[in-house]
C-alpha positions as CSV (number, residue, x, y, z in Angstrom):
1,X,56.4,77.5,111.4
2,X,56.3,77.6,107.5
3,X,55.0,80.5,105.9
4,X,50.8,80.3,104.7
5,X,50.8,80.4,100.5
6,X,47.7,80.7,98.6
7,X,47.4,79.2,95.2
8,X,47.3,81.2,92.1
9,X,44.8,78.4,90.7
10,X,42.3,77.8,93.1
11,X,43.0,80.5,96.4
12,X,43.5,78.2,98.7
13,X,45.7,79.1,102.0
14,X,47.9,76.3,102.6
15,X,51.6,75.6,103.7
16,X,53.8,73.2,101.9
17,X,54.9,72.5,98.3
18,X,51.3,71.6,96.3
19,X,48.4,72.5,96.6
20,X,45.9,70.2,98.2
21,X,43.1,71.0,96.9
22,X,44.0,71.2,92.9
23,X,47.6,69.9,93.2
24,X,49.3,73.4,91.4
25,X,52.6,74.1,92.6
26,X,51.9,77.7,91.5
27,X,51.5,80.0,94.7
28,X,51.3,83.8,96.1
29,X,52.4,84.4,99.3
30,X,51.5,88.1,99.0
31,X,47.8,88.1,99.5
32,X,45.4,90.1,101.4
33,X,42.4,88.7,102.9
34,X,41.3,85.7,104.6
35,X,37.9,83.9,104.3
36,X,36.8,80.3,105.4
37,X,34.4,78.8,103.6
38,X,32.4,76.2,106.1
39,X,29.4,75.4,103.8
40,X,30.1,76.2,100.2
41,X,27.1,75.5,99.0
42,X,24.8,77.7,101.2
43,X,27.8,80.7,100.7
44,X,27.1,83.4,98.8
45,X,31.4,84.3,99.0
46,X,31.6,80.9,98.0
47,X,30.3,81.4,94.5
48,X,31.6,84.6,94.4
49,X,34.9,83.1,94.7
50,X,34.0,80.3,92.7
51,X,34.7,77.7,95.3
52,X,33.9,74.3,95.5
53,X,35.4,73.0,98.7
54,X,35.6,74.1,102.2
55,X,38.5,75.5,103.8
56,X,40.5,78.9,104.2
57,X,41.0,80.9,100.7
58,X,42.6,84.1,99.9
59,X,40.1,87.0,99.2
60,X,42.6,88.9,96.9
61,X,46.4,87.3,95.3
């Protein structure tokens, strides 16, 4: 199983070389916190975070 990365651009948890979501090969994989965003429009974490699609993000890189 490959180790979970979250991207220093956009938060996003994902495994693999880019990002998915912005496409940044940047990446943590020392973060703490996990949230998932279902509905980021009715989230108040959403736009705390400033995210704009759903799916599992880092709460702190």
């Amino acid at each position: 199983m490959a180790k979970e990365k979250a991207c220093k651009n956009c938060k996003l948890i994902y495994e693999g070389d880019n990002c998915p979501s912005c496409g940044k090969k940047e990446f943590s994989d020392n973060f703490k916190g996990k949230v998932e965003i279902i509905d980021f429009e009715k989230s108040e974490l959403a736009q705390k975070l400033k995210v704009h699609k759903k799916g599992l993000y880092a709460i702190k890189l």
